[in-house]
N, C-alpha and C positions, 0 to 999 in steps of 0.2 A: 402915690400911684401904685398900680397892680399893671403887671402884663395880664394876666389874666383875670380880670375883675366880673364878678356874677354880678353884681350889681349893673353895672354898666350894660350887660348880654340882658339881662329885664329889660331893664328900662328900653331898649333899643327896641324890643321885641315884644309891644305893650299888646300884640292881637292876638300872639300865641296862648289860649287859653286852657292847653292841656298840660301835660305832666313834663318834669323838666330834667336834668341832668343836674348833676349836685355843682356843677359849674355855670347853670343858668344855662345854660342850651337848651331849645327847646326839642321835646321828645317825641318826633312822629311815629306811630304805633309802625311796629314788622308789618302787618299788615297789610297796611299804607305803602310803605317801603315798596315789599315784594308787587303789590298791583300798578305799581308806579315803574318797575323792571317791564314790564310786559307792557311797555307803550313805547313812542318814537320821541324822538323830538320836537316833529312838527305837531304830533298829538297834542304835547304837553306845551307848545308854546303857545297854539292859538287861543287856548282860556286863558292863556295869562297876557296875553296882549289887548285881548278885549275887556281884562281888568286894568287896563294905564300900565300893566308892567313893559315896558321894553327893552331892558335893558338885560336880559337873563340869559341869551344863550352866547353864547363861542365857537365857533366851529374851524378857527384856525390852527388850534392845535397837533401835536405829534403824539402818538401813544405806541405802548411799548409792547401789548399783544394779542395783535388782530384777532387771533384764536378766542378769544375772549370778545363777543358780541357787546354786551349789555352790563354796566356795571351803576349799584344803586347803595347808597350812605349819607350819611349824616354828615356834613358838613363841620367842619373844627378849621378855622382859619388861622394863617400867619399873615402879618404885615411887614415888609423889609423895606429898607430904604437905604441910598449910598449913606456910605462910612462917613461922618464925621467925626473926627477924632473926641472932643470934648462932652459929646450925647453918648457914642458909642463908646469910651472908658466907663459912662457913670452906670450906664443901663447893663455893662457887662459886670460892674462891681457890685450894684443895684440885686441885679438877677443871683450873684452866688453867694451876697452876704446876707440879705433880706430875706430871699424865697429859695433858698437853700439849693439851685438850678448848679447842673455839675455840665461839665464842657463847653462848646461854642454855642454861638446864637443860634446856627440850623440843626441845633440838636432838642432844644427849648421846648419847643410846638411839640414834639414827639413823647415827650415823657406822660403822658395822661390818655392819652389814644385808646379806645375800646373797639369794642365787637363792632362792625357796620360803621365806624366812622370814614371820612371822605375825609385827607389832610387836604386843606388847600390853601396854596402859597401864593400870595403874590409878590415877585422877586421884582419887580418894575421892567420885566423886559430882560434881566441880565443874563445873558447867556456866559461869556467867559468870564471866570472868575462870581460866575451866579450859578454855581450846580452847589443845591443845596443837597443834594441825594447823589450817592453812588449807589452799590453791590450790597452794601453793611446797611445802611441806614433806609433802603427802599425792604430790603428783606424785613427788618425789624417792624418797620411801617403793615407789609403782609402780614406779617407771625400777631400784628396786636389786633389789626383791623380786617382781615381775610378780606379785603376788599382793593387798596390803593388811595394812588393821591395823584396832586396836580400841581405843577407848577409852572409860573408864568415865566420863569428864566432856563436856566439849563440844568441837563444830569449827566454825571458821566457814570465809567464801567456802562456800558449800554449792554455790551455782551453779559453780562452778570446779571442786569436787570429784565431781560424779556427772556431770561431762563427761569426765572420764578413763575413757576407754574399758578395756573389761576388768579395770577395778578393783574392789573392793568393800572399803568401811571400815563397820564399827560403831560407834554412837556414842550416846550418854546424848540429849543435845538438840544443839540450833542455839542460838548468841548470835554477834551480832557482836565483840564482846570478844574481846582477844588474851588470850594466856597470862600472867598476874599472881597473884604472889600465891602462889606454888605451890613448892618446892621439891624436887628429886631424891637421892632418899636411897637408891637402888641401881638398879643394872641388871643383869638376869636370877639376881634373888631371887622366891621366892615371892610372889604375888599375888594379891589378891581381886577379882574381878567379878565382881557381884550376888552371889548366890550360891554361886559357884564360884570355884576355887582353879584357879590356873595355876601350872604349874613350866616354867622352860626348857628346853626341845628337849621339850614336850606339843608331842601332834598336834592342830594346831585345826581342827575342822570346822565350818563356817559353813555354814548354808543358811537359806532364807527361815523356817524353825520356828523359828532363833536359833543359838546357839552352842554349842560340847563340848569340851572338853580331853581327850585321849586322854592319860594317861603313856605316856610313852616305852616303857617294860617292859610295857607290856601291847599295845600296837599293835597286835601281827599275833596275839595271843591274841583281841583282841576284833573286826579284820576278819575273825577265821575264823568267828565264832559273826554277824558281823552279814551274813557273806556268804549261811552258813547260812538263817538270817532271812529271807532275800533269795528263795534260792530255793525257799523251802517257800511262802513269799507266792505265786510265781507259781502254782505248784503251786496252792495254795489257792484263788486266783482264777479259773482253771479249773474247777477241781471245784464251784467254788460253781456259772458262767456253765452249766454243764453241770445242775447238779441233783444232785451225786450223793453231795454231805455240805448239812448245813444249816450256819447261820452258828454257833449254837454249837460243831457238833462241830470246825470249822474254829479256831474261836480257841479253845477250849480244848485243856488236854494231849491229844496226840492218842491214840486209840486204835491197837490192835496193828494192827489190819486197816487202817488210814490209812498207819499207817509201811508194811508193806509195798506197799501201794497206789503210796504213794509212790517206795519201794525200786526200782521196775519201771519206773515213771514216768522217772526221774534219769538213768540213760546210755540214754536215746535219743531225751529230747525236746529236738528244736530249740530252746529256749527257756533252756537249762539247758546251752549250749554255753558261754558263759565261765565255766562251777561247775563246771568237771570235775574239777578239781583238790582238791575240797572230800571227804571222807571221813566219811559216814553211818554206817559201821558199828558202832560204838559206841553213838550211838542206836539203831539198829535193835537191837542186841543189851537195852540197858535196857529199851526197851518191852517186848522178850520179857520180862524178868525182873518185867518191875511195877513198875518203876523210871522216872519223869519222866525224858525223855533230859538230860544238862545237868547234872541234879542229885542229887547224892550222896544221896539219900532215895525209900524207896521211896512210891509212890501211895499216900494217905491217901484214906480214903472222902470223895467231894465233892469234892477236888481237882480246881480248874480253871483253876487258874494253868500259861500256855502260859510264858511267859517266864524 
């Protein structure tokens, strides 16, 4: 066995067909990253729910500074699971005489960490006695990744952690309690938090609404449709401040005379200067046809599902 097996980060991840991390994570370009920071939550979830994904966002979490809007990385997972004495001697003797790992299990996940990675833990829930992170080991996590992490149990020093300027960590609760009791039985295998499933090299996007895992293979499929999103809201927000649709016609399927409204609107409003690059015509062309833009089905009478 490997805690941290590339083999296994392939194989799990057979759609990802760009460039990779020398530990099989896959590698969504900066690019991607940064255009995926300048979206919401609800941008980025509706592509992925109208792909079968459901299970990707979280929004129950606690984070550590609000001052901090919007936080975006690459995804590196932990798995824990309660102590069993007999797993957890071998995996701990396993780990430092095999794969040459120095100190405890919540220290493991951390030794490989890069620029723009996302630590993310799933502790099963544990808060006492599940703070895998204090003061020492969430700084270390900033100083490797200028980004943060997440986990589904507890942290403590809380005062120590939301002093770390430009950081932002997610977290179940606070207890003073170190980490006991807990065991590491992979790093960057599949994960659950709350209700969502994280895979290595997912894009996580954090923002004060809570959390989302982007797959890798779908990245720049879903900032093209949340960029979209993006600019037809502004679009929308005008035309409301203006008068010239009401709130229904705005959020639901738009009509033909909207789309082209909008059509006209798109290369030459100031406000729609970093969407140039985004490509309407396909919608434009489905609305002629009677077709929801987006969706492989044409307008059912009543339809008013925008997303």
């Amino acid at each position: 066995m490997k805690l941290n097996c590339k083999e296994d980060i392939i194989q799990l991840t057979p759609l990802w067909k760009g460039e990779r991390f020398d530990d099989g994570r896959p590698k969504v370009p900066d690019e991607i990253l940064q255009r995926i920071k300048k979206t919401t939550i609800e941008e980025m979830w509706a592509p992925l729910v109208r792909l079968g994904y459901n299970y990707q966002h979280e929004t129950s979490l606690k984070r550590s500074n609000p001052s901090v809007p919007t936080i975006v990385g690459r995804a590196v997972t932990a798995h824990y699971l309660p102590t069993r004495p007999d797993v957890a001697n071998y995996l701990m003797q396993y780990g430092h005489e095999e794969e040459g790992r120095k100190g405890n299990f919540n220290q493991w996940p951390l030794e490989d960490l890069q620029k723009d990675d996302f630590i993310v833990i799933d502790m099963f829930g544990k808060v006492r006695n599940g703070c895998a992170w204090g003061g020492n080991l969430t700084t270390l996590i900033y100083t490797k990744t200028g980004v943060g992490g997440l986990t589904s149990g507890g942290v403590r020093d809380l005062d120590q952690i939301v002093g770390i300027e430009g950081s932002q960590f997610y977290y179940k609760g606070y207890d003073p309690t170190p980490f006991r009791e807990a065991m590491l039985v992979g790093i960057n295998v599949p994960v659950k938090i709350g209700e969502a499933v994280c895979m290595p090299g997912d894009v996580v996007l954090g923002t004060e609404a809570g959390i989302i895992f982007v797959p890798a293979h779908l990245a720049e499929e879903c900032v093209i449709d949340a960029e979209k999103t993006h600019v037809r809201d502004i679009f929308g927000f005008q035309r409301l401040h203006e008068g010239k649709y009401t709130a229904a016609q705005i959020d639901s399927a738009w009509e033909l005379c909207m789309w082209e409204d909008f059509a006209e609107w798109f290369p030459n409003a100031p406000e729609a200067d970093e969407y140039r690059h985004l490509d309407f015509s396909k919608e434009l062309a489905d609305a002629r046809a009677g077709i929801i833009p987006g969706r492989p089905v044409v307008r059912g009478e009543g339809e008013t599902t925008r997303w």
